[in-house]
C-alpha positions as CSV (number, residue, x, y, z in Angstrom):
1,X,0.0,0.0,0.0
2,X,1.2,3.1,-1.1
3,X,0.7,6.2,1.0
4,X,1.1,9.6,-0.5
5,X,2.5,12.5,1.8
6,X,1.9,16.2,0.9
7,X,4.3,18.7,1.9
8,X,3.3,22.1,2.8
9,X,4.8,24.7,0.2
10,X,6.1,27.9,1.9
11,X,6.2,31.2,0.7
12,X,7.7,34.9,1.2
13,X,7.4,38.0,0.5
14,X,8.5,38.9,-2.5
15,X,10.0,42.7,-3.1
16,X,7.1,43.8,-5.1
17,X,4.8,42.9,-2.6
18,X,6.5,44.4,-0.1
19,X,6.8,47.6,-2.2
20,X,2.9,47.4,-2.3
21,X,2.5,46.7,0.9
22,X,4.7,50.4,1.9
23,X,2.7,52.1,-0.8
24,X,-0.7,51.0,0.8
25,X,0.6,52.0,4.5
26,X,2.2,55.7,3.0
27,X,-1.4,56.1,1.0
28,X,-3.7,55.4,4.3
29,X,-1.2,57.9,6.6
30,X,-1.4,60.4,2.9
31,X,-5.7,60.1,3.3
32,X,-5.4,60.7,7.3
33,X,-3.4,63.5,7.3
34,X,-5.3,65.2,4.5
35,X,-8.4,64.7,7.0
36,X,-6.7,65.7,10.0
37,X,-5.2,68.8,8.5
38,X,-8.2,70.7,8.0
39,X,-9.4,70.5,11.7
40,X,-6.2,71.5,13.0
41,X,-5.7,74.2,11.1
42,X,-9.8,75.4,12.3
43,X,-8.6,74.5,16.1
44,X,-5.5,76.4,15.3
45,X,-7.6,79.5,13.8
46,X,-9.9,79.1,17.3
47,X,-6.7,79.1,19.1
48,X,-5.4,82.4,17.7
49,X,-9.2,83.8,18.0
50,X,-8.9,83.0,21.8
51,X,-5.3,84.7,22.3
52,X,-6.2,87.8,21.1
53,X,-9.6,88.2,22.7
54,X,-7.8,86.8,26.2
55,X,-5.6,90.2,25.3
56,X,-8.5,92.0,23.6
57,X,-11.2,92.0,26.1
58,X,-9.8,93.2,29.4
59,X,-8.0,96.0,27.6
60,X,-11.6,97.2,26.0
61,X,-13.1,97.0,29.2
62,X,-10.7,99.4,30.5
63,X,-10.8,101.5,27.8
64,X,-14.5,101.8,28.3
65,X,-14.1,102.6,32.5
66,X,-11.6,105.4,31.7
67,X,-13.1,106.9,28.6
68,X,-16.8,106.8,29.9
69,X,-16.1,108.4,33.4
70,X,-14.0,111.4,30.9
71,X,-15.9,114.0,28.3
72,X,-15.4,114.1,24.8
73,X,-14.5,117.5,24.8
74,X,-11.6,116.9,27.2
75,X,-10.3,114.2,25.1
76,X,-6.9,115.0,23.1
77,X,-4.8,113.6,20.6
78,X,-1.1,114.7,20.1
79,X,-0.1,114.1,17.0
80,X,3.0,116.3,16.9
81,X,4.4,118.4,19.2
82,X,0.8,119.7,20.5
83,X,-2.5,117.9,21.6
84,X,-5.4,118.8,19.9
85,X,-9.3,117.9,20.0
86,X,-10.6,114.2,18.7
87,X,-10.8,114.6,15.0
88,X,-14.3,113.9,13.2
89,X,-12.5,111.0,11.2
90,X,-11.0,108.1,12.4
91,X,-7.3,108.7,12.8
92,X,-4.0,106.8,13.7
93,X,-3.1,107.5,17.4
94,X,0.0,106.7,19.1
95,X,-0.5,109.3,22.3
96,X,-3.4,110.2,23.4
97,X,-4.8,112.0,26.6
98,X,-7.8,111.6,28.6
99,X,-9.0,113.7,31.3
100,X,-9.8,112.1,34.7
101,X,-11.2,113.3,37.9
102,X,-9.2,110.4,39.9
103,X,-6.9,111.5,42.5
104,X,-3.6,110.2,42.0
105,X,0.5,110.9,42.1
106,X,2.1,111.7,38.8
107,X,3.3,108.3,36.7
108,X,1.1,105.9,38.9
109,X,-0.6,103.4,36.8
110,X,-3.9,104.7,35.4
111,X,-6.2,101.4,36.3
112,X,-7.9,101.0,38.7
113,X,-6.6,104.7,39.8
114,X,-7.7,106.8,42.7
115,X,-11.2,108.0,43.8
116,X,-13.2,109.9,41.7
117,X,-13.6,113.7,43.1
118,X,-16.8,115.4,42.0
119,X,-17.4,119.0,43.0
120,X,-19.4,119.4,46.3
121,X,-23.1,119.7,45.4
122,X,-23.8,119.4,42.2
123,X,-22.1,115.6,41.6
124,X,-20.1,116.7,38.2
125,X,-16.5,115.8,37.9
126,X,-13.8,117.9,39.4
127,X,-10.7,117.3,37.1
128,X,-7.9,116.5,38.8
129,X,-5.3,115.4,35.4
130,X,-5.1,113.2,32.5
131,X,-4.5,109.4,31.8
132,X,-1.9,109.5,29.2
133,X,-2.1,106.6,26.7
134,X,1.3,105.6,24.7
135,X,1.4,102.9,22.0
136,X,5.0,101.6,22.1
137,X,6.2,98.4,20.4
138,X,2.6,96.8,20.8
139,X,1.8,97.9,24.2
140,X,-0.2,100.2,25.2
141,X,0.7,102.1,28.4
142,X,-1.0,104.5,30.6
143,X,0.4,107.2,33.4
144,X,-1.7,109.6,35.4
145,X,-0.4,112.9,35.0
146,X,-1.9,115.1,37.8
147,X,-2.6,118.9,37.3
148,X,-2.7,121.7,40.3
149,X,-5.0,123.2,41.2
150,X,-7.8,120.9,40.5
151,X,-10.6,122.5,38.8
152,X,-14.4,122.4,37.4
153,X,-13.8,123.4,33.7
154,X,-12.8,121.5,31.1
155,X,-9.4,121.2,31.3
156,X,-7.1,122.3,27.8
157,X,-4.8,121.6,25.4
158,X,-2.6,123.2,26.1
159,X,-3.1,121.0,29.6
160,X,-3.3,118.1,28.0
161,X,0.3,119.1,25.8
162,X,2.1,119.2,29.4
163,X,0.3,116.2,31.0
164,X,1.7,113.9,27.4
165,X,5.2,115.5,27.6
166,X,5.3,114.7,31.4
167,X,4.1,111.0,30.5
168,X,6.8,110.6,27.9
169,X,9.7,111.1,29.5
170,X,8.8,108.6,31.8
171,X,11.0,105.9,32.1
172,X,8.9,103.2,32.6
173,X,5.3,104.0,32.2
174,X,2.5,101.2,33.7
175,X,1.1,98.7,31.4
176,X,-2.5,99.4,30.2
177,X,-2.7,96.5,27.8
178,X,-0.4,94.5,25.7
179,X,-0.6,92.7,21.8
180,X,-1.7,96.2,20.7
181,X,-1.1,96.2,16.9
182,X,-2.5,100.1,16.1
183,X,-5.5,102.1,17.6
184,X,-7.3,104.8,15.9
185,X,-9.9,107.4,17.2
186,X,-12.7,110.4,16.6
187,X,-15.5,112.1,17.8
188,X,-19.0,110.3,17.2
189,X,-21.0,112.2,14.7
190,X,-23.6,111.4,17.9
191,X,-23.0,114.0,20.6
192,X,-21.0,112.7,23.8
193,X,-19.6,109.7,21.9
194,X,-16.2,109.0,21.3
195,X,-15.2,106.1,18.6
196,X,-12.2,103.8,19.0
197,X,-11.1,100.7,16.0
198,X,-8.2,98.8,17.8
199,X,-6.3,95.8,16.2
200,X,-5.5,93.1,18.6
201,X,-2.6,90.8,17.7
202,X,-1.6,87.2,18.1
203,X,0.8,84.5,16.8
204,X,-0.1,81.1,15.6
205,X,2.4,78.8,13.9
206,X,4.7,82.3,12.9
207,X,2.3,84.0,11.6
208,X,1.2,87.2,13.1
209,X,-2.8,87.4,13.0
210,X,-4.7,90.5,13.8
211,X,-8.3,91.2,14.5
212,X,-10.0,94.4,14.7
213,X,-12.5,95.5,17.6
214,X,-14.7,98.9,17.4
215,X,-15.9,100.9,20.3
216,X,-18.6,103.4,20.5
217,X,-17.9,104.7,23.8
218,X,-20.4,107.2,25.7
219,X,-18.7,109.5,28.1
220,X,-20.1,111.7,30.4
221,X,-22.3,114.9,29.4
């Protein structure tokens, strides 16, 4: 009786199929990537969204405390070598002065400030200086700049001229807000209101993003 014995037949790999195999594996990581890519870059966008409103938001809200407790018409820009009143179009600032009825000591930082002085009887501010706002090398500071005596009018100009120079040659003025990419300002064609467009900035992957906020900030009348 014969008996028949089969032999099992092994087999590799050969180098094509390997070749196929590594093409298969580098396609399925191509076809992930191309579907992962999108939603970082989104989460990445939300990212830099969330930067500059972390910066963004508690500089506005500032901006709004110090501005609204001021008047328009004791609001100055300096644009050379002398402050003058808020344009009627909006314009590039890099100093600006806003007058306050805080009490404080010259250079101190302008938020939160001193008390608020009103004049005896009739609740209305008594102006006691300006904050002086400076936009250096994205950041924007803020000194108080006291003036003697204090007083009920409006203060001037020519006030606000000495307040800015005094704030300048600071050496190290406070902080007011930082990632500050450019601010511009003017008077409201509604009476009492003064306008602000500020760029925020913030950096994802290198790249410098910026997005713009606008105020229409009521002051006191």
């Amino acid at each position: 009786m014969t008996k028949t014995r089969n032999a099992a037949v092994q087999g590799g790999y050969t180098l094509i199929e390997f070749m196929i195999a590594i093409f298969i594996l580098l396609l399925f990581f191509a076809v992930g990537y191309l579907t992962l890519f999108p939603i970082m870059s989104y989460l990445n966008s939300g990212q830099a969204k969330i930067a500059t409103q972390a910066n963004a938001v508690p500089l506005l809200y500032k901006l709004q405390r110090e501005t609204r407790q001021s008047d328009y018409r004791a609001i100055y820009i300096m644009p050379a070598s002398a402050a003058t009143s808020l344009p009627t179009t909006l314009t590039d600032v890099t100093r600006f002065a806003v007058a306050t009825a805080k009490i404080g000591t010259a250079g101190s930082s302008c938020f939160p400030g001193g008390d608020f002085d009103t004049v005896p009887g009739y609740g209305q501010p008594m102006w006691h200086g300006f904050e002086v706002f400076m936009l250096e090398n994205a950041t924007l500071k803020c000194a108080y700049e006291p003036f003697s005596p204090a007083q009920q009018a409006f203060p001037t100009s020519g006030q606000a001229t000495t307040a800015i120079n005094s704030a300048l040659a600071l050496a190290n003025p406070p902080v007011f807000g930082a990632a500050v990419l450019d601010i511009k300002i003017k008077a409201d064609p509604t009476a009492y209101v003064t306008d602000f467009l500020i760029k925020a900035i913030s950096t994802v992957n290198g790249r410098s993003n910026a997005t713009t906020y606008t105020e229409d900030i009521l002051t006191r009348n």
